[in-house]
C-alpha positions in Angstrom: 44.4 90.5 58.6 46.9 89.1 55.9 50.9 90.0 57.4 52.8 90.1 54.7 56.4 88.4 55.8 59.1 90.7 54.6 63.2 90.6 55.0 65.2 92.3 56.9 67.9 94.7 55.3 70.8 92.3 56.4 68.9 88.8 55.4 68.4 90.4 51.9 72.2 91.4 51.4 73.2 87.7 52.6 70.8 86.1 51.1 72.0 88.1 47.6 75.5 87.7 48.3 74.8 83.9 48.5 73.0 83.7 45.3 75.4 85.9 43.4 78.9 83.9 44.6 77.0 80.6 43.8 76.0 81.7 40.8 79.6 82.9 40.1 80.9 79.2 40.5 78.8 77.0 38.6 79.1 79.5 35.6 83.0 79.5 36.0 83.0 75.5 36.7 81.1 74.6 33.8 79.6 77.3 31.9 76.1 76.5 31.5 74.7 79.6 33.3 75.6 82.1 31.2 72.6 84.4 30.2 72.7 86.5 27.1 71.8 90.4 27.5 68.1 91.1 26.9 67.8 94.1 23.9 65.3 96.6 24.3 64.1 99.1 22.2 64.2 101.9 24.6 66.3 104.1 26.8 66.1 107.4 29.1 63.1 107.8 30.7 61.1 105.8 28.4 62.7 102.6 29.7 62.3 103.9 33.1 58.2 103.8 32.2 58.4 100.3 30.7 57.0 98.1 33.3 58.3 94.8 31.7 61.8 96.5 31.6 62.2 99.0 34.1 64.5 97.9 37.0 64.1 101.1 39.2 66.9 101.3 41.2 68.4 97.9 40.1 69.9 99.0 37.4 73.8 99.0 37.4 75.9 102.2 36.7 76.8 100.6 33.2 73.0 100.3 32.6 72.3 103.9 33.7 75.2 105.4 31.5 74.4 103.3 28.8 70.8 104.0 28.7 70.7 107.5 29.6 69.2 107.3 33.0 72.6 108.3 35.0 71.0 111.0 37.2 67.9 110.4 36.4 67.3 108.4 40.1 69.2 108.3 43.0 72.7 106.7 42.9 72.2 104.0 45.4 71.8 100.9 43.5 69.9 98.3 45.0 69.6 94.4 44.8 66.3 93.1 44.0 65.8 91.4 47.1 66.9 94.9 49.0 63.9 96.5 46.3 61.5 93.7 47.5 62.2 94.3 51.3 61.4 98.0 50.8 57.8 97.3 49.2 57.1 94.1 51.9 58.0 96.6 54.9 55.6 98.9 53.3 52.6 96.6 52.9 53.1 95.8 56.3 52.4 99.3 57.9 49.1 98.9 56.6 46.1 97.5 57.3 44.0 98.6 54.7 43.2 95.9 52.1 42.3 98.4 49.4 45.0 100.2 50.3 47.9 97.3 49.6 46.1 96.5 46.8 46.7 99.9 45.4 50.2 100.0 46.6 50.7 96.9 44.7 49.0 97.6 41.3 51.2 101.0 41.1 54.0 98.9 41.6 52.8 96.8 38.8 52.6 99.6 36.8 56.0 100.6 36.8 58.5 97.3 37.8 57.0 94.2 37.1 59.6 92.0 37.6 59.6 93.5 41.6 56.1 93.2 41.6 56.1 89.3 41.0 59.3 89.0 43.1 57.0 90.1 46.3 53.8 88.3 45.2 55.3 85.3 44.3 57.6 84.8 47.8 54.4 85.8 49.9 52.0 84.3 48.1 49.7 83.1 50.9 49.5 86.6 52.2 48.9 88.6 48.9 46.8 86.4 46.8 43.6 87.4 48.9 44.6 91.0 48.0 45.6 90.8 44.4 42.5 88.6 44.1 39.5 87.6 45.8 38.0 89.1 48.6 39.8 91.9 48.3 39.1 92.6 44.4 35.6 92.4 44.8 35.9 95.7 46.9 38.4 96.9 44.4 35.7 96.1 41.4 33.2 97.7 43.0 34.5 100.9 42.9 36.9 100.3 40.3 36.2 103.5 38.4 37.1 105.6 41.0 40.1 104.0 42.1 41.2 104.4 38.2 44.9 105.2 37.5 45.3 103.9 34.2 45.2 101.2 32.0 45.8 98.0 31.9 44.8 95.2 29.3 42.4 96.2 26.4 39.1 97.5 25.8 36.7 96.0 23.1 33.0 97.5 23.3 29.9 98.0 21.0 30.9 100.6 19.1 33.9 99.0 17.8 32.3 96.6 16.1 34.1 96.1 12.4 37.2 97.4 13.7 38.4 94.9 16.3 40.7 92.4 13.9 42.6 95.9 13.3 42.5 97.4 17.1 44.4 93.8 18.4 47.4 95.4 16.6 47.5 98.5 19.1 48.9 95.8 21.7 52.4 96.5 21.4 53.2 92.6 22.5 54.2 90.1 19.5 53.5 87.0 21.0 50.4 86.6 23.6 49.8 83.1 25.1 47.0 83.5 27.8 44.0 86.1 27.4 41.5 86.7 30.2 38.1 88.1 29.1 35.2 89.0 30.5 32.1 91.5 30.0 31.2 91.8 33.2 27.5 90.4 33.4 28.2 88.4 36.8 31.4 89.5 38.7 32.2 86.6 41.5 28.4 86.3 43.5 27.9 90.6 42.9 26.4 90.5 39.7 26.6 93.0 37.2 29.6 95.2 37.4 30.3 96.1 33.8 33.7 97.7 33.0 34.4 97.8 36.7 34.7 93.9 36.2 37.5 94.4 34.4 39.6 94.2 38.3 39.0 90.1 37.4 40.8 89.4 34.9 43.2 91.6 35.8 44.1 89.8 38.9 44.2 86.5 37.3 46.5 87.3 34.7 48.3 88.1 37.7 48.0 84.7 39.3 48.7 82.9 35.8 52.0 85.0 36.1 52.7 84.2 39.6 51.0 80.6 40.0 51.8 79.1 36.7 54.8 80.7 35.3 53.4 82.1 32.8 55.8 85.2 31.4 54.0 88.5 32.7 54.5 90.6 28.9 52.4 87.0 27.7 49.3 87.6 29.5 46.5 90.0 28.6 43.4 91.2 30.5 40.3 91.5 28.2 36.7 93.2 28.8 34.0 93.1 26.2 31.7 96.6 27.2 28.7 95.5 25.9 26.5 97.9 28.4 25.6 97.3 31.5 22.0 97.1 33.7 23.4 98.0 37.0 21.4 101.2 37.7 23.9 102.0 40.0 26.8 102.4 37.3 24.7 104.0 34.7 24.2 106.9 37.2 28.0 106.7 38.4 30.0 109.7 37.0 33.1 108.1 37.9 32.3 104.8 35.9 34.3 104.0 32.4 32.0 102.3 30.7 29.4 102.4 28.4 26.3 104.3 30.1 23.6 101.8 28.1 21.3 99.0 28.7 23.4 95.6 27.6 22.8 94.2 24.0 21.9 90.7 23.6 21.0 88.2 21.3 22.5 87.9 17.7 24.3 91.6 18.0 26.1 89.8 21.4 27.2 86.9 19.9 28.1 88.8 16.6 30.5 91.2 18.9 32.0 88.0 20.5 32.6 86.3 17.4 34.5 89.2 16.2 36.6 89.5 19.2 37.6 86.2 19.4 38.5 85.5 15.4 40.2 89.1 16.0 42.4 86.8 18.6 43.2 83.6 16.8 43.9 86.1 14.0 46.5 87.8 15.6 48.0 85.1 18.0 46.8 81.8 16.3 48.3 79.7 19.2 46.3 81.6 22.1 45.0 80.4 25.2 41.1 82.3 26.2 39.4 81.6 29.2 36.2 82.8 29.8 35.9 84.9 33.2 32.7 85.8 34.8 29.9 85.8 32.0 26.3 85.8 32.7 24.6 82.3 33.5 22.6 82.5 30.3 25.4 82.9 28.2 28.3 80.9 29.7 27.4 77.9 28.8 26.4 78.7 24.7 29.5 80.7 24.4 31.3 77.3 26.3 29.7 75.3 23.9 30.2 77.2 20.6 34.1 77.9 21.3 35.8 74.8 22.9 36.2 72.4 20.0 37.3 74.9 17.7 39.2 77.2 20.1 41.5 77.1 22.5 39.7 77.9 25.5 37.6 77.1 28.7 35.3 78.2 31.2 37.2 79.3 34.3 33.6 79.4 36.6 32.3 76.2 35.3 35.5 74.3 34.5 37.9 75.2 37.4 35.6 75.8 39.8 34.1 72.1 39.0 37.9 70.5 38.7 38.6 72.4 42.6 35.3 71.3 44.1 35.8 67.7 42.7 39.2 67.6 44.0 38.1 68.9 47.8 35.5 66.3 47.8 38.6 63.6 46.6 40.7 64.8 49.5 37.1 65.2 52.1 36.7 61.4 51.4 40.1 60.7 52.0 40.0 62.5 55.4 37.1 60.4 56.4 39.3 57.3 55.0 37.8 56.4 52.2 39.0 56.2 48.7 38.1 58.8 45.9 35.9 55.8 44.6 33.4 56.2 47.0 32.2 59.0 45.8 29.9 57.4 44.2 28.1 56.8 47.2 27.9 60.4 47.8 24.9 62.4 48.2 25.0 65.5 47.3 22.9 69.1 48.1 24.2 72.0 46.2 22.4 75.5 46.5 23.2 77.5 43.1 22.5 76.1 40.0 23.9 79.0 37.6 27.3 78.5 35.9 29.8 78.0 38.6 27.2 75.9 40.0 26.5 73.0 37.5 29.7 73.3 36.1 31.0 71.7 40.1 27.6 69.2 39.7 29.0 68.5 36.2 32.5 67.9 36.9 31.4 65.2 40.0 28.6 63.4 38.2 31.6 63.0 35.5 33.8 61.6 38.5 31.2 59.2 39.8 30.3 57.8 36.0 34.6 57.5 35.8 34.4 55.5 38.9 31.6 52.7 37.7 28.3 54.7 38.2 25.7 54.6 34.8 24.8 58.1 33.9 20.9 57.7 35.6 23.0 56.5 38.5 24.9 59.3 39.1 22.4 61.9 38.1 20.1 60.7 41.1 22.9 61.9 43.6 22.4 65.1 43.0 19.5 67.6 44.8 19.9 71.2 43.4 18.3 74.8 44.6 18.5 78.0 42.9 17.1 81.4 43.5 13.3 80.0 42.9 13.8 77.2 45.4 14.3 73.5 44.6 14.8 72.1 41.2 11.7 70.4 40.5 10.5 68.9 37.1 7.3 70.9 38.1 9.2 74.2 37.5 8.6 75.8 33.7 11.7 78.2 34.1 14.8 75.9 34.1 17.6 76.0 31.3 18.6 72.7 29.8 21.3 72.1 31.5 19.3 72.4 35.1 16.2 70.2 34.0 19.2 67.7 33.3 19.5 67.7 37.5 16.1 68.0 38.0 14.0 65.5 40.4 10.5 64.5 41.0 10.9 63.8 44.7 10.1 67.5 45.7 8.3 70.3 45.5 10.1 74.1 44.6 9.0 75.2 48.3 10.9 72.7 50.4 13.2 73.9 53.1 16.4 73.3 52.9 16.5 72.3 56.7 13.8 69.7 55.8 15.2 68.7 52.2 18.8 67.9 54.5 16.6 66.0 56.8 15.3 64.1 54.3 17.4 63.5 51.6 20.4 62.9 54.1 23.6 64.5 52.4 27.1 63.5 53.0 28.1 67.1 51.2 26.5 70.2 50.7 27.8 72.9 48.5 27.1 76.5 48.0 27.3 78.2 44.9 24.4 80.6 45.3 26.0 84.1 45.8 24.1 84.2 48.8 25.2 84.8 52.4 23.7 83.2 55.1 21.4 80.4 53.0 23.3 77.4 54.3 21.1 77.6 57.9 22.1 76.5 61.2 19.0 74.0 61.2 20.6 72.9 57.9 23.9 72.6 58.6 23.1 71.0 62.7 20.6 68.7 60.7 23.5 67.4 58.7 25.9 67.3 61.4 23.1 64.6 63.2 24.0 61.8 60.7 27.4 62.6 59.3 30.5 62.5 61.8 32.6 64.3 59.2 30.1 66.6 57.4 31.4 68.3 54.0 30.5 71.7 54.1 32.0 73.5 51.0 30.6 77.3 50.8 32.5 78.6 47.5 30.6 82.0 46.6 33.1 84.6 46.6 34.3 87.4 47.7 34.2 86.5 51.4 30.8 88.2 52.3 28.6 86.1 49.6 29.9 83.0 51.3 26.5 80.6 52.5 28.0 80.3 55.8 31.5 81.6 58.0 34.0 79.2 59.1 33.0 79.9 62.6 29.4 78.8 61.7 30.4 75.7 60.0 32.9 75.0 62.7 30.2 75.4 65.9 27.4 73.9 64.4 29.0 70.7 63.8 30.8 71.1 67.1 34.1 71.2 65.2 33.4 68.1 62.9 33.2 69.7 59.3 35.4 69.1 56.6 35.2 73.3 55.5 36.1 74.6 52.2 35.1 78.0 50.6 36.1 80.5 48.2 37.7 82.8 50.0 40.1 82.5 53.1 38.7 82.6 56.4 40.6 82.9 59.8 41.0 78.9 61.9 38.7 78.8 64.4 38.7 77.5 67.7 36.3 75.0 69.3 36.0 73.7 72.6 40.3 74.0 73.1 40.7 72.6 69.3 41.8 74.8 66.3 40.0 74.1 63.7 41.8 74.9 60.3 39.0 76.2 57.1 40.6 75.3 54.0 40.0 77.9 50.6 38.9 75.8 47.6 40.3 78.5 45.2 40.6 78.5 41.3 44.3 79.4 41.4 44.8 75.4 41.8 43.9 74.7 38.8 43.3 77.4 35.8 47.5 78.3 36.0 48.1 74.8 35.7 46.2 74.4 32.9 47.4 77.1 31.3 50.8 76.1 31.6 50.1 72.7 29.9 48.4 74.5 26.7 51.6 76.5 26.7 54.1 74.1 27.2 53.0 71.4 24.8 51.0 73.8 23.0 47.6 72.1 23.2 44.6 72.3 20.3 42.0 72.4 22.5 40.9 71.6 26.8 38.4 68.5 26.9 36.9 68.4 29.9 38.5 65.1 30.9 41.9 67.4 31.6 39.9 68.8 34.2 39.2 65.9 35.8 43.2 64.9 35.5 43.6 68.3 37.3 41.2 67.6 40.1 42.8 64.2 40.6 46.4 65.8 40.5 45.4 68.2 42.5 43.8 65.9 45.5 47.4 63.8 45.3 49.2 67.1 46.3 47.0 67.2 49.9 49.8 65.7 52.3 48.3 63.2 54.9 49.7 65.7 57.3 47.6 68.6 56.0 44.5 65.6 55.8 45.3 65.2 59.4 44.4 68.6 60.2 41.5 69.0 58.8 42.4 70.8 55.6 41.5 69.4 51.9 43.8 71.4 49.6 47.5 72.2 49.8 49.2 75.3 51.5 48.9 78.2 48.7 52.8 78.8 49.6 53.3 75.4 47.3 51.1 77.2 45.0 53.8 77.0 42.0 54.6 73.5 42.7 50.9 72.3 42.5 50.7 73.8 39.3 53.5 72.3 37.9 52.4 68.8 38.7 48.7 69.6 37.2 50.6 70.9 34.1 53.0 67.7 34.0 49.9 65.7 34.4 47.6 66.9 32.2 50.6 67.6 29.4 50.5 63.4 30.0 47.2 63.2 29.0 47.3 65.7 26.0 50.0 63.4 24.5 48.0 60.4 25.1 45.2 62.0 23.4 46.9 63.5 20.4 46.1 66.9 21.2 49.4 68.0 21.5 52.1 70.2 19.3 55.2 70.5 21.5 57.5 67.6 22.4 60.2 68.1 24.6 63.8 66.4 23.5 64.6 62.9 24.2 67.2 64.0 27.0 64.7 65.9 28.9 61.7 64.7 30.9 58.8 66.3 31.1 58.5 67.7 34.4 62.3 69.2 33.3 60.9 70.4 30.1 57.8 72.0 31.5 59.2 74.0 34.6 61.7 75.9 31.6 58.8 77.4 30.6 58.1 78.7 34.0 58.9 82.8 34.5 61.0 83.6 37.6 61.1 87.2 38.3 64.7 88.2 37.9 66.7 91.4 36.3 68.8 90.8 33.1 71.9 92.8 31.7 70.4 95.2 29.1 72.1 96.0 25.6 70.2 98.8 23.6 68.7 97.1 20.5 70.5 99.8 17.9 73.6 99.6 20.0 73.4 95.6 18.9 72.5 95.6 15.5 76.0 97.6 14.9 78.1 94.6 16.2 76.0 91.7 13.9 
């Protein structure tokens, strides 16, 4: 269970105190802190029901009598960190997962600045609740945990009227939108409307990960249906009770949605969260070159698998080179699947491998067994992978014996397929075996830690998608690692709003992967772990941002230059959102005084 580490009453006030005097000095030495008042629209109780602007009680007597709110709460008024030591002690009476993350989305609700105060100083602890596992649960039932909403609602019967219904967003300027429609929610399939929890949560991470400014972020879903029995009989589920369209009148709906989007924010950032296998990759393909956008399942999850595998070989001291010597078993071959085969055949042709070279390192398995140019049923992009060597029926025990892996990856959705024949079988010829089980949430993962751990007597390199607990082995701890998206997509994201990018080639993908691997200490290497401590979270993704801003210049694709006195990394991490109040002036109370 996740403890969430919260501050004492006294710690807060010091600490406070501290940041306040300081503060107080460099602005009197030299002036360059001073922070203009924020004006809002609002006052009385409709600023207390803002969620960008409310400060509960934060706000100072001047605020409350200049607002209308004097009386309105109690008088205490409280320091932000004294608010966030409140709302960590309370997370910390429970043990409920479902429970925190409820206690954390109301919180959202109404004080967003507090909210990403406590999310972002206990990162490590949180992100598993804000996102996965714990928002597969929360998706699952996400219509009767219902409060209200959050992020907007396009569906099937809007059709025609989605360029006007943008406008009902009451932000001006939107830099990051998250959309899904729910066809395949992390390895559980068809959620509809309930799959809106996704991109909920990452918004949240862009916010608290990659600095991205909280009222800049919006959660999409597209309701085009959904064929989940389940829902359609729900009475508590919010979405459309009707079979999914498809085809043309899919694609039409898309279209509109996202011209509906470049119309209203021209400069916006979409990335494509959770679609079906059969149409991530067209709607990929049609979008990327004109659009901003990406595919978070097959572009992120690719760029965080390649960069485990950089830091694997590293621990097993080699260089990321040699991964063109690897030889590579991966059961799933849906989105998130080949878009992690993709993203390391790319790395091995980058490192001197022909295309037919690197393509033969690659054995794939689906749901139908093993990719086989036998099989009549395979999409383009898996008859790209496919092999002659075996037949569909192989099992995977004997294809490990036989084909001899140095990795094996899981991207099925299944639990339990990476077997304990398998896995022993790899552990006979592979001293450090790379075992990366990435399905999320926890329970879809191919194997457990504990599995991986006592099957190869302690020897594997472990990543998956969702944390585990360390293990211990004959006397030695063994540490799993969590090969999560949240290393790279706020990153990215921070780049394309930084230096306002064009578009997202893949190759800044790859420059993520490989900024990414650089941020595993030799330390954390040592120990048997191949990606950085989530706590550094914010500083990871300011080095993928600074990195891939590089490249983006290099390549022309960028619109934003910071000034000649400023360096990048300077001119980048400005852009980053802190959570902190500001001294309010009422917007009418302003405009007098101009």
């Amino acid at each position: 269970m996740h403890r969430v580490v919260s501050l004492g009453r006294n710690e807060c006030l010091s600490r406070a105190v501290a940041r306040t005097r300081t503060a107080a000095i460099r602005s009197y030495s030299n002036g360059t802190d001073f922070k203009p008042p924020v004006l809002v629209e609002k006052n009385g109780v409709d600023l207390m029901n803002d969620g960008i602007y409310n400060k509960g009680l934060a706000f100072t007597t001047a605020e409350r009598d200049r607002f209308g709110v004097r009386g309105l709460m109690p008088p205490v008024i409280n320091s932000l960190e004294e608010q966030a030591s409140r709302l960590c002690a309370r997370l910390n009476e429970d043990k409920d997962e479902i429970r925190k993350w409820n206690l954390l989305s109301s919180l959202q609700d109404r004080n967003e600045t507090l909210f990403y105060k406590v999310l972002i100083d206990n990162i490590k602890q949180l992100a598993p609740v804000v996102y996965t596992p714990t928002v597969g649960r929360v998706a699952q039932r996400f219509g009767f945990l219902y409060r209200r909403p959050r992020g907007m609602y396009f569906s099937s019967l809007d059709r025609g009227e989605i360029g006007a219904m943008v406008y009902n967003w009451p932000e001006k300027e939107v830099d990051i939108v998250v959309i899904t429609d729910g066809s395949r929610i992390l390895g559980l399939g068809d959620l509809g409307v309930n799959g809106m929890a996704i991109p909920i949560g990452k918004s949240a991470l862009y916010v608290a990960a990659g600095g991205i400014h909280p009222a800049r972020v919006l959660p999409i879903l597209l309701d085009v249906g959904t064929n989940n029995e389940t829902f359609l009989q729900d009475p508590f589920y919010l979405g459309l009770k009707q079979k999914r369209i498809t085809g043309p009148a899919y694609y039409s709906l898309l279209d509109e949605v996202m011209h509906a989007l470049r119309n209203r924010w021209p400069n916006v950032l979409v990335q494509f969260e959770d679609f079906s296998n059969q149409n991530a990759y067209p709607i990929l393909e049609k979008y990327r070159r004109d659009f901003l956008c990406f595919n978070d399942d097959i572009q992120g999850t690719g760029a965080v698998a390649l960069a485990g595998i950089y830091s694997a070989l590293r621990a097993q001291g080699k260089a990321p080179s040699d991964i063109i010597s690897q030889r590579i078993v991966c059961l799933g071959a849906g989105s998130a699947g080949l878009g992690v085969i993709n993203n390391l055949y790319r790395g091995m042709i980058e490192h001197g491998l022909s295309a037919e070279e690197a393509r033969k390192n690659f054995w794939l398995v689906d749901h139908m067994g093993f990719l086989s140019e036998s099989r009549k049923d395979l999409s383009d992009a898996q008859r790209f992978f496919a092999r002659k060597d075996f037949q569909p029926s192989i099992p995977l025990h004997e294809l490990v014996r036989r084909v001899q892996p140095t990795i094996m990856l899981g991207l099925s959705g299944v639990a339990g397929v990476f077997t304990e024949a398998a896995v022993r079988e790899m552990a006979r010829f592979n001293s450090k075996p790379i075992l990366f089980p990435l399905s999320n949430p926890t329970e879809k993962a191919e194997c457990s830690a504990r599995q991986a751990f006592e099957w190869t007597e302690g020897r594997a390199l472990f990543a998956s998608g969702s944390p585990f607990e360390p293990v211990e082995i004959n006397g030695k701890v063994c540490l799993p690692s969590q090969g999560n998206n949240m290393f790279i997509y706020p990153g990215i994201g921070l780049a394309a709003v930084s230096t306002g990018l064009r578009t997202i080639p893949s190759s800044m993908f790859s420059k993520a992967a490989e900024t990414l691997a650089n941020c595993v200490s030799d330390e954390e290497l040592e120990k048997g772990l191949v990606y950085p401590d989530i706590s550094n979270i914010r500083s990871v993704s300011l080095k993928v941002a600074v990195e891939v801003a590089r490249l983006a210049y290099a390549k022309g694709l960028a619109t934003k230059f910071p000034p000649e006195s400023v360096d990048l990394e300077t001119f980048i991490q400005r852009h980053m959102y802190q959570p902190q109040y500001s001294s309010y002036v009422l917007n009418e109370v302003a405009s007098r005084h101009r």
